[in-house]
C-alpha positions as a Markdown table, in Angstrom:
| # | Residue | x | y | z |
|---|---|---|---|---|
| 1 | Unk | -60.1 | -43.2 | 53.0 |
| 2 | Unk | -57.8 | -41.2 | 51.1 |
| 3 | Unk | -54.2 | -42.3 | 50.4 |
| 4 | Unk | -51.6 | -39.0 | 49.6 |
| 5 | Unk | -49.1 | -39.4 | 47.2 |
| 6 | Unk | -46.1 | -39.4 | 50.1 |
| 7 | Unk | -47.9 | -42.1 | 51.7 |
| 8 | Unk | -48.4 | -44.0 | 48.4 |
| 9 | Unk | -44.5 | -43.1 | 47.4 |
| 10 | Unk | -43.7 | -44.5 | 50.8 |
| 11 | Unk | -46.2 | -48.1 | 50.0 |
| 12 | Unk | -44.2 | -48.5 | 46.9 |
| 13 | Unk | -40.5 | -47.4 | 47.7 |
| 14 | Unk | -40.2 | -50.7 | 50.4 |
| 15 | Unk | -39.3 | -52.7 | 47.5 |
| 16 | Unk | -37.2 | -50.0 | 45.4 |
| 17 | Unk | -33.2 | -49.7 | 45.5 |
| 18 | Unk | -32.3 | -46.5 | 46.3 |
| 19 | Unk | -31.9 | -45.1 | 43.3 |
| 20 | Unk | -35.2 | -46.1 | 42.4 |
| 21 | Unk | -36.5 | -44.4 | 45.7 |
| 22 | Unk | -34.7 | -41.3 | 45.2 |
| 23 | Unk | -36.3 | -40.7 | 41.6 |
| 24 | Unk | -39.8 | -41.9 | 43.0 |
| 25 | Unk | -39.6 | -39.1 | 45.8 |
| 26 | Unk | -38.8 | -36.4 | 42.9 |
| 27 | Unk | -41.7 | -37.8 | 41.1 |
| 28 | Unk | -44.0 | -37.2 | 43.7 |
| 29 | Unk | -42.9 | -33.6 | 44.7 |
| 30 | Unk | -42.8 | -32.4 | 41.3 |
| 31 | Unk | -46.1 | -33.6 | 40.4 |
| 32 | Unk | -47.1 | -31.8 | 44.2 |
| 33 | Unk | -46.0 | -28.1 | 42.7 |
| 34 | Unk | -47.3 | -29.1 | 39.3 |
| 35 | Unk | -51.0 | -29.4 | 40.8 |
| 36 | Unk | -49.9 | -26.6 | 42.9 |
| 37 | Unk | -49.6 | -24.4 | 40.1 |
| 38 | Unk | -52.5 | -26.1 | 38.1 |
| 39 | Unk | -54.8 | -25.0 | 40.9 |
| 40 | Unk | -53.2 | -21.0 | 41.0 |
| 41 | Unk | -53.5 | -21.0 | 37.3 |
| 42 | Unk | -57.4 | -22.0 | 37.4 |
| 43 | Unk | -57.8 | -19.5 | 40.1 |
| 44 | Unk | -56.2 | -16.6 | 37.7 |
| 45 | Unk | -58.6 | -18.1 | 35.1 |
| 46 | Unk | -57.2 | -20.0 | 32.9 |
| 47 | Unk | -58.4 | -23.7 | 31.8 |
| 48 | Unk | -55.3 | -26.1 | 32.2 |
| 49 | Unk | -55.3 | -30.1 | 30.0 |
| 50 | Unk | -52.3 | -31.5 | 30.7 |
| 51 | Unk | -51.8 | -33.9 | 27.2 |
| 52 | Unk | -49.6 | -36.6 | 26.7 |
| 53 | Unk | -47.6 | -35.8 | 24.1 |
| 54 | Unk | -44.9 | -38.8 | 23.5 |
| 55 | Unk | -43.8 | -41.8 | 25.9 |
| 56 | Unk | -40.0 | -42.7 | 26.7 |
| 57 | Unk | -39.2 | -45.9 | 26.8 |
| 58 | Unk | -35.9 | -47.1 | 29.4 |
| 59 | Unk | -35.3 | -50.1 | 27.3 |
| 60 | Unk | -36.4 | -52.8 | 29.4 |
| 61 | Unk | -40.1 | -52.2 | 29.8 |
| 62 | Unk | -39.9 | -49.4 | 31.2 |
| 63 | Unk | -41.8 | -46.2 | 30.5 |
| 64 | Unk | -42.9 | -42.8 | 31.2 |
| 65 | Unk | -45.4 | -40.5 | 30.0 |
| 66 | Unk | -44.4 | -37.4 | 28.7 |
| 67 | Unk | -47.1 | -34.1 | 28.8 |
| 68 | Unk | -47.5 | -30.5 | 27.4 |
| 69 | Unk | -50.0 | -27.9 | 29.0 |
| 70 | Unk | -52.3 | -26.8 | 27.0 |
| 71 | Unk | -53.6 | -23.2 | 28.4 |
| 72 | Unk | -56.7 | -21.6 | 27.6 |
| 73 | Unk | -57.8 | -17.7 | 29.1 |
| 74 | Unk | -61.5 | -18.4 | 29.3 |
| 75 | Unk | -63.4 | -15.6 | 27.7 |
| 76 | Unk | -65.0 | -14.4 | 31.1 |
| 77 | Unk | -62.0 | -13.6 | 32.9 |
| 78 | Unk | -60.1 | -10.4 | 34.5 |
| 79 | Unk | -57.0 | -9.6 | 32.3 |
């Protein structure tokens, strides 16, 4: 069975603050419309690699990877 990523968020945020909960939740619907707009980008034919390009470190172990599109036309598609 298949977990979304609201009810994961919702798994992990029982034992965030609310801070924590409230920047969990913008996590999870910003990486929503990123796939979002990965998906209409491969429909208008375009490859999409999402690369990680650096990680940021909060200073007491925490971290967060950081990522660049790359974005190829693929040779066979409509202009």
């Amino acid at each position: 069975m298949k977990i979304s990523v609201k009810e994961r968020v919702e798994a992990q945020a029982t034992t965030m603050d609310d801070a924590q909960q409230a920047a969990m939740r913008r996590v999870a619907n910003d990486l929503h419309r990123l796939n979002q707009a990965v998906v209409e980008a491969v429909q208008a034919g375009l490859s999409v690699e999402l690369i990680r390009t650096a990680r940021h470190h909060g200073g007491s172990g925490n971290w967060g990877d950081l990522l660049t599109p790359i974005i190829v036309r693929n040779v066979g598609s409509p202009q």
